[in-house]
C-alpha positions as CSV (number, residue, x, y, z in Angstrom):
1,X,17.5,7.0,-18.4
2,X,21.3,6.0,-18.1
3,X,22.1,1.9,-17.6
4,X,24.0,2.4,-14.4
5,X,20.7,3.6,-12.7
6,X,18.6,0.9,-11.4
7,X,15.0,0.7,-12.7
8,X,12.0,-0.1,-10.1
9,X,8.5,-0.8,-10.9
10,X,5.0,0.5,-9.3
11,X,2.1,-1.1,-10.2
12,X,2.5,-0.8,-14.2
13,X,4.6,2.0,-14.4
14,X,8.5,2.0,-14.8
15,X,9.6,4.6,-12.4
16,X,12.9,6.6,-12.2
17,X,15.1,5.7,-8.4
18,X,13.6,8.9,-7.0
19,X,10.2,7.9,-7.3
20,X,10.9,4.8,-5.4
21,X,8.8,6.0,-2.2
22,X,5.6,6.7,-4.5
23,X,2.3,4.2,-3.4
24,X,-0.1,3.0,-5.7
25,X,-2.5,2.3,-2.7
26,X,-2.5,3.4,0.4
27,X,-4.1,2.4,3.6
28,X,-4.9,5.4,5.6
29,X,-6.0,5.0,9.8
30,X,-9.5,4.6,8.5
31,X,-8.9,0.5,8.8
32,X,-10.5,-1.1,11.0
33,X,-8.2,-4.5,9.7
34,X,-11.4,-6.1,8.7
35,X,-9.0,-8.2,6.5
36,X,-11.1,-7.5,3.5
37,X,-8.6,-6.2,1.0
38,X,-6.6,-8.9,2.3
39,X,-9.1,-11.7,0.7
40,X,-9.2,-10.1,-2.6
41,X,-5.5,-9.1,-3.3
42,X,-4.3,-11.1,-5.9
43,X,-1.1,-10.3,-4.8
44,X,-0.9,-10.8,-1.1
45,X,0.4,-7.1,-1.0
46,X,-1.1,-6.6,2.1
47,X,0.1,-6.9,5.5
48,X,-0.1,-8.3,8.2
49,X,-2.7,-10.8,7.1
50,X,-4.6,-12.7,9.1
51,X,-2.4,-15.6,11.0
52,X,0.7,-13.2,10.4
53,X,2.8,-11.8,14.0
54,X,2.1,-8.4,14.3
55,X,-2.0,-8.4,13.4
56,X,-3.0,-7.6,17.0
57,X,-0.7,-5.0,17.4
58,X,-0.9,-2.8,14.4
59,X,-2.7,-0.1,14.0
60,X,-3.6,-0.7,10.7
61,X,-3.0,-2.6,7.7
62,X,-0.4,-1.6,4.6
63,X,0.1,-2.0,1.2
64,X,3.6,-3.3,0.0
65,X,4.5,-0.6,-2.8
66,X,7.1,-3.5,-4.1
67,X,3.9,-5.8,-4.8
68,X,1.1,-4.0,-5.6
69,X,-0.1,-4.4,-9.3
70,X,-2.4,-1.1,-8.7
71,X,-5.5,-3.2,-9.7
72,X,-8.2,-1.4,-7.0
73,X,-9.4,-4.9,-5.6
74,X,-9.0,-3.9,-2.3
75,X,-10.7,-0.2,-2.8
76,X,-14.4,-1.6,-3.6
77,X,-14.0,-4.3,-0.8
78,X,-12.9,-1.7,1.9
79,X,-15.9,-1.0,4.3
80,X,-14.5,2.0,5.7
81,X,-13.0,3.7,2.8
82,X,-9.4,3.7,3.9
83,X,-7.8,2.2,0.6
84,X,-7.1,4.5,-1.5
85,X,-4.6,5.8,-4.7
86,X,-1.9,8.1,-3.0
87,X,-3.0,10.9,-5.8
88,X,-6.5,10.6,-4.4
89,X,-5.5,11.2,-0.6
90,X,-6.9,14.4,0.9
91,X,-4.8,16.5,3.4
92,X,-5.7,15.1,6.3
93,X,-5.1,11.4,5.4
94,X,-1.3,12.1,3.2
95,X,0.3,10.9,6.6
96,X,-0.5,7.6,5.9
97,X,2.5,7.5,2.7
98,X,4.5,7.7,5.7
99,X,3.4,4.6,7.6
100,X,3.0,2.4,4.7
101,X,6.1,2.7,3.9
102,X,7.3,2.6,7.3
103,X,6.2,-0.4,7.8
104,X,7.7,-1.9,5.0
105,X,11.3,-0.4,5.6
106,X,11.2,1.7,2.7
C-alpha cells in the first residue's frame, strides 16, 4: 500500500482506508443492555456503560470498531446472543453494522 494512504487497524488486522467501516463485533437489537459484555471488555469498547449519559435512552448497546481488540469476551457473556462477528451476522440482523457505527460517528 502507498505511504500517503493512512493505515487503520481492526482488531489485529491492518486494514486498507476502505475497509474502515468493517466491525469485528457487533451488537445486533437482541440486547437487552444487561451490561454484561460491558464487565468483561478489556477494552471498554463498549458503550454506553453503565453510569454513562445516554444508557436509558439507547436502544442498545455498541461496540467501538476503533477499540475492539476482537478477543470474543463479550460473545460468551452475552445472554441473549446479540454479540456477534459481523461475518457471522445472518440477514436479518446485518442492519445492526449500521447502528454501531452510527452511533459511533463513523
Amino acid at each position: 500500500m502507498p505511504d500517503a494512504l493512512p493505515r487503520q487497524w481492526a482488531g489485529n488486522y491492518e486494514t486498507e482506508p476502505a475497509l474502515e467501516n468493517k466491525m469485528t463485533h457487533v451488537i445486533t437489537d437482541s440486547c437487552t443492555k444487561c451490561l454484561n459484555c460491558t464487565k468483561v471488555c478489556p477494552v471498554d469498547c463498549i458503550h454506553p456503560a453503565e453510569g454513562e449519559d445516554g444508557l436509558d435512552k439507547a436502544p442498545q448497546l455498541c461496540v467501538d470498531p476503533d477499540e475492539c481488540i476482537d478477543c470474543g469476551a463479550c460473545v460468551a457473556e452475552c445472554p441473549s446472543s446479540a454479540i456477534l462477528p459481523q461475518e457471522d451476522l445472518p440477514a436479518d440482523k446485518k442492519g445492526a453494522v449500521e447502528v454501531n457505527a452510527k452511533y459511533y460517528k463513523r
